[in-house]
GUTORDO-308642 format. One line per field, with one value per atom (N, C-alpha, C): x, y, z; residue in one letter; residue number from 1. Coordinates in steps of 0.02 Angstrom, whole numbers, plus 50000, padded with zeros to 5 digits. Each point is the difference from the previous one (the first is absolute). Example, Ala and Ser with C-alpha at 12.3 -4.5 7.8 and 13.67 -1.06 7.14 Angstrom:
px: c(50660|49955|50045|49982|50042|49961)
py: c(49716|50059|50060|50053|50059|50055)
pz: c(50390|50000|50000|49964|50003|50037)
resn: c(A|A|A|S|S|S)
resi: c(1|1|1|2|2|2)
***
This chain:
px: c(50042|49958|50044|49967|50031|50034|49947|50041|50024|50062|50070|49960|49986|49983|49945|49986|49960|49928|49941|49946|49956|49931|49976|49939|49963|49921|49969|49956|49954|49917|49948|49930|49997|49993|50001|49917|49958|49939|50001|50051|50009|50021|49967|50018|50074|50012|50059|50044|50002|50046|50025|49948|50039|50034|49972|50064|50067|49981|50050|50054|49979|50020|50070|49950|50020|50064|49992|50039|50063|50009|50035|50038|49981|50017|50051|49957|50043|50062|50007|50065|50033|49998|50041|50016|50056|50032|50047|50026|50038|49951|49945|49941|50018|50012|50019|49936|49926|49956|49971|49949|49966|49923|49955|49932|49947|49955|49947|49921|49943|49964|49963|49965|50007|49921|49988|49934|50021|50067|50048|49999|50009|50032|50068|50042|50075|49990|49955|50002|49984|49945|49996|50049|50054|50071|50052|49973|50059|49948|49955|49951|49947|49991|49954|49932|49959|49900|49987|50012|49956|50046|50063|50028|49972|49990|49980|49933|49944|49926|50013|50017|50005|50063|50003|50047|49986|50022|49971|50076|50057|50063|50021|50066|50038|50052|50032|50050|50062|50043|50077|50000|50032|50033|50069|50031|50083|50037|50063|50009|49972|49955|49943|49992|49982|49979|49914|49973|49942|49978|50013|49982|49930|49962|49950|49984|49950|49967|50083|50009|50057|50074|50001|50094|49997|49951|49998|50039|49946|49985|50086|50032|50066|50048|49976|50063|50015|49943|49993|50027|49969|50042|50075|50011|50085|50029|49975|50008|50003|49965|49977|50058|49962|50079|49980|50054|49992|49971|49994|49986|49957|49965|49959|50026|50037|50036|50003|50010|50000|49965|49937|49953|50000|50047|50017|50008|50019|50030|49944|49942|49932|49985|50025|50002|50016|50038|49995|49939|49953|49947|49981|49965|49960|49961|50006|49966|49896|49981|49947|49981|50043|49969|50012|50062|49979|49955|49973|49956|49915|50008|49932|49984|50063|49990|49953|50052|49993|49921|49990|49924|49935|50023|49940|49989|50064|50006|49977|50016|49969|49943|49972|49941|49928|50037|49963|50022|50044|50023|49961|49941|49957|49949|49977|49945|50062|50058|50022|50030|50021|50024|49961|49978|49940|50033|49969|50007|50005|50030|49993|49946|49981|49972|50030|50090|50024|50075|50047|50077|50038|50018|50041|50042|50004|50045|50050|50070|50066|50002|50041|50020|50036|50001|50073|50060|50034|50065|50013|49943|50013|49967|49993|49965|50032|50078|50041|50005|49993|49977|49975|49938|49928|50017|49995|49993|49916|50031|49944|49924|49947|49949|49933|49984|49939|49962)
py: c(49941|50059|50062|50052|50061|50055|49974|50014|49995|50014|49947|50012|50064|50032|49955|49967|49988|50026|49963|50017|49996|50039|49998|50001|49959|49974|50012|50041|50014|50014|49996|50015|50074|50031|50070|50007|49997|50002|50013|49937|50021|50042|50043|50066|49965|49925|49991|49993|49960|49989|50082|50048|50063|50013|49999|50028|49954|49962|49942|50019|50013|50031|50054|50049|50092|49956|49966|49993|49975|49964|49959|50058|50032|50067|50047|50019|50045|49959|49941|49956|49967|50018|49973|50058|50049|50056|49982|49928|49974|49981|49997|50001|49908|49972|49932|49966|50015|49953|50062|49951|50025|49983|50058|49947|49999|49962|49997|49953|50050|49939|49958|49945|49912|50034|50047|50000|50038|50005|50047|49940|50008|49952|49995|50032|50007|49907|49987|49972|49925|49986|49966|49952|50046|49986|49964|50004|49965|49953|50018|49966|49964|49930|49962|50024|50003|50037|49950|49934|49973|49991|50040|50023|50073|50037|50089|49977|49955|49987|49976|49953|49973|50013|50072|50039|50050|49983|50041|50036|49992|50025|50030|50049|50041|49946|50005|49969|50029|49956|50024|49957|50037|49987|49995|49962|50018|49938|50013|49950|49933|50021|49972|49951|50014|49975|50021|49971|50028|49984|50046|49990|50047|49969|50027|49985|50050|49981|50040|49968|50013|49996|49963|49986|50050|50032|50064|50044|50015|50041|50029|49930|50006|50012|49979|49994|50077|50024|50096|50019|49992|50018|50021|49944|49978|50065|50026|50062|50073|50003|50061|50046|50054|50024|50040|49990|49987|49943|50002|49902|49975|50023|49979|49906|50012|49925|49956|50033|49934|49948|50017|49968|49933|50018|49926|49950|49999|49936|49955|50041|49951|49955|50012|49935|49941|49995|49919|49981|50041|49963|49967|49942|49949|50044|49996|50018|49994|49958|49968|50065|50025|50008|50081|50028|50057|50027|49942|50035|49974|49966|50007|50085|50012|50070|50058|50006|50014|50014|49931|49968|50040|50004|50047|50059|50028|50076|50004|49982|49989|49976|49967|49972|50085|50020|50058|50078|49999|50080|50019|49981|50056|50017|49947|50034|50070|49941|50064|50031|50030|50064|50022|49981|50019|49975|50003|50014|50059|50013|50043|49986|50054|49969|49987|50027|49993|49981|49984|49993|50084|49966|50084|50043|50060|50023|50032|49977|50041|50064|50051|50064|50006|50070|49988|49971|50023|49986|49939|49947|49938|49958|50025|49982|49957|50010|49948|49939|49981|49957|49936|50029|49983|49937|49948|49982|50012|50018|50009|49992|50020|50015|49974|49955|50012|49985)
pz: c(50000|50000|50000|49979|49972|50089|50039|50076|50031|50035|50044|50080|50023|50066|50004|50071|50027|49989|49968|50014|50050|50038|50057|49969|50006|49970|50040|49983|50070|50001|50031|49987|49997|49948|49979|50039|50018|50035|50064|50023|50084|50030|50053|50060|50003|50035|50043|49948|49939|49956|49970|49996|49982|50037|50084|50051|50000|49977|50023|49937|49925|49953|50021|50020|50037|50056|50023|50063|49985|49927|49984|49961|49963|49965|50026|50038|50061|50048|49989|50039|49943|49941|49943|49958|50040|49964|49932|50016|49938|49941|49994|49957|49976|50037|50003|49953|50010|50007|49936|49948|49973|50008|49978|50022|49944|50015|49966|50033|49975|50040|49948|50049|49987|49929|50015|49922|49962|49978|49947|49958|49908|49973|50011|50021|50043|50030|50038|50069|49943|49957|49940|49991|49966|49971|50043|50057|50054|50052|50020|50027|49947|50038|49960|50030|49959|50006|50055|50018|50062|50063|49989|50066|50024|49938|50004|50013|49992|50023|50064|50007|50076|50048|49991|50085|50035|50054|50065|49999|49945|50039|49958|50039|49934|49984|49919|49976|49984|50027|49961|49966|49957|49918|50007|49980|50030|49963|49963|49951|49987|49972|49930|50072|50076|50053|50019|50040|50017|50066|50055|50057|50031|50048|50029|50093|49994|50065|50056|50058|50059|49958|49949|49983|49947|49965|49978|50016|50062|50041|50039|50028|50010|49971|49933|49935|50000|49986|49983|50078|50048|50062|50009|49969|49995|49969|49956|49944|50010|50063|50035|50031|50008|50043|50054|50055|50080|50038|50050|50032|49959|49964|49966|49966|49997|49961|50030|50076|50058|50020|49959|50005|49977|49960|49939|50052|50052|50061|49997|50007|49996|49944|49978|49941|50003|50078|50043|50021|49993|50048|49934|50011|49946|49934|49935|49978|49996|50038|49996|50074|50052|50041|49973|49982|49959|49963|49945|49964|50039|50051|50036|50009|50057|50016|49943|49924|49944|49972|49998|49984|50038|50053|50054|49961|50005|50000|49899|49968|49931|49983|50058|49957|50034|50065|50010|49982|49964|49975|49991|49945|49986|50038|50060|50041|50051|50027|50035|49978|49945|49973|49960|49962|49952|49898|49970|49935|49956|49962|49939|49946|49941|49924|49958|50020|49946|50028|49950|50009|50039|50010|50020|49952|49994|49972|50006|49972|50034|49992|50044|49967|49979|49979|49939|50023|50091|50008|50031|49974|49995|49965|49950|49915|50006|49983|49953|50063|50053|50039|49961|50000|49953|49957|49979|49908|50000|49907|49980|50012|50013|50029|49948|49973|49950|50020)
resn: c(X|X|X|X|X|X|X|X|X|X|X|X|X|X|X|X|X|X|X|X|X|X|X|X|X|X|X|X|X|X|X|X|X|X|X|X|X|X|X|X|X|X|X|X|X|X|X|X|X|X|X|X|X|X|X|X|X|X|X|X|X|X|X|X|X|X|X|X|X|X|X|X|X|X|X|X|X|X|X|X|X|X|X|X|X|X|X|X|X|X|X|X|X|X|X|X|X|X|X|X|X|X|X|X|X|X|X|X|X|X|X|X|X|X|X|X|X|X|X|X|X|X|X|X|X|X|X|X|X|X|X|X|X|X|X|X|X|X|X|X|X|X|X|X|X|X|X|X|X|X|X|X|X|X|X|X|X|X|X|X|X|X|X|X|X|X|X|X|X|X|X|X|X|X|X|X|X|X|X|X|X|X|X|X|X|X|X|X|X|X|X|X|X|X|X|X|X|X|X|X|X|X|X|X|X|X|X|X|X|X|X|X|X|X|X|X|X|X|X|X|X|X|X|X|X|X|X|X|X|X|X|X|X|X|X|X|X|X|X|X|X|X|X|X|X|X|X|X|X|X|X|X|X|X|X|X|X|X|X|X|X|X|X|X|X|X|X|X|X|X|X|X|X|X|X|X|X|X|X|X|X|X|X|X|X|X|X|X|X|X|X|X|X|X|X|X|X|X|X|X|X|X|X|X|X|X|X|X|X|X|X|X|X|X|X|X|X|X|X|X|X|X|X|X|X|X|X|X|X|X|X|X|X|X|X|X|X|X|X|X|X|X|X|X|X|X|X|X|X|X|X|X|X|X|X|X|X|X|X|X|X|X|X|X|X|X|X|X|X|X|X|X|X|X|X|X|X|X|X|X|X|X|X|X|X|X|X|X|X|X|X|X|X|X|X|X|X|X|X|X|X|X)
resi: c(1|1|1|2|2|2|3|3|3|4|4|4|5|5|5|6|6|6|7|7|7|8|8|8|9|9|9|10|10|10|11|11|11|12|12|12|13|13|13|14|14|14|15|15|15|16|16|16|17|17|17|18|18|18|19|19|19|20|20|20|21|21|21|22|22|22|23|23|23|24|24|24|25|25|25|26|26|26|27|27|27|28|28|28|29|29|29|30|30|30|31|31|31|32|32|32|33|33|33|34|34|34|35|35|35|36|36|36|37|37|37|38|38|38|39|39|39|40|40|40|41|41|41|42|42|42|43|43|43|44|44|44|45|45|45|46|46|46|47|47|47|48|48|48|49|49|49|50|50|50|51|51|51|52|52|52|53|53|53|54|54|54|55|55|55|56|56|56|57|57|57|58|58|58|59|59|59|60|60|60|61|61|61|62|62|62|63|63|63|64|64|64|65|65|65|66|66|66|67|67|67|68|68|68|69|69|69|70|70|70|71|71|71|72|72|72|73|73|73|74|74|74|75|75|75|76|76|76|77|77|77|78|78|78|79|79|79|80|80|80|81|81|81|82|82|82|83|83|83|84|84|84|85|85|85|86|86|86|87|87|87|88|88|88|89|89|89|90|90|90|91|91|91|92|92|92|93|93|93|94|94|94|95|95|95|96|96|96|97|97|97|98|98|98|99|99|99|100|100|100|101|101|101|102|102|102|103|103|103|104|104|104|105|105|105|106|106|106|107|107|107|108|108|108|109|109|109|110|110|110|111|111|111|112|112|112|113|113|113|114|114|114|115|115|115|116|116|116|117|117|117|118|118|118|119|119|119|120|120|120|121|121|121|122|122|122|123|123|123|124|124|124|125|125|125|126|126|126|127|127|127|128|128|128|129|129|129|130|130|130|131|131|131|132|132|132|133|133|133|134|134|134)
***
């Protein structure tokens, strides 16, 4: 694929996945991570349609890799800057009991944060962030 940087797949709909977006943004000054969300044709091209139908999670993209749910979640951690990375340690605990945690908190984002109508849109001084948007 035409992108080396890390992709970040994400529910362009969700309150938490935008913050979670913004949060990731603002702790990746090296512009390490690129994003896009999971109802872009962007997300298409690297994601298969009945992984993008059936997830509750954001995805990394990461040599021609595809991780979700908590080892995601850590992978991008790892990337961050300030303790933020430290987090990565947790990646000993079992994956089965990680993405329980995960599972809760995803299967209710949208009652407790709420939803959007639409994808989000970048501003300009982090357009190039972005892939393409259609």
């Amino acid at each position: 694929m035409e992108h080396q940087k890390p992709i970040i797949f994400f529910d362009g709909v969700c309150n938490l996945c935008n913050g979670a977006i913004n949060f990731i943004i603002d702790r990746d000054k090296k512009g390490h991570f690129k994003f896009a969300p999971l109802q872009s044709n962007v997300a298409k091209n690297y994601v298969s349609q009945q992984i993008i139908n059936n997830t509750d999670s954001i995805i990394l993209w990461k040599a021609d890799q595809l991780y979700s749910k908590s080892t995601a979640a850590l992978k991008i951690a790892r990337h961050l800057d300030g303790a933020w990375k430290g987090l990565y340690v947790l990646i000993i605990i079992p994956k089965f009991i990680r993405d329980f945690v995960y599972d809760i908190i995803a299967k209710k984002r949208y009652k407790w944060f709420g939803k959007r109508d639409s994808c989000r849109m970048p501003t300009k001084d982090i357009k190039n962030r972005f892939l393409e948007m259609d």
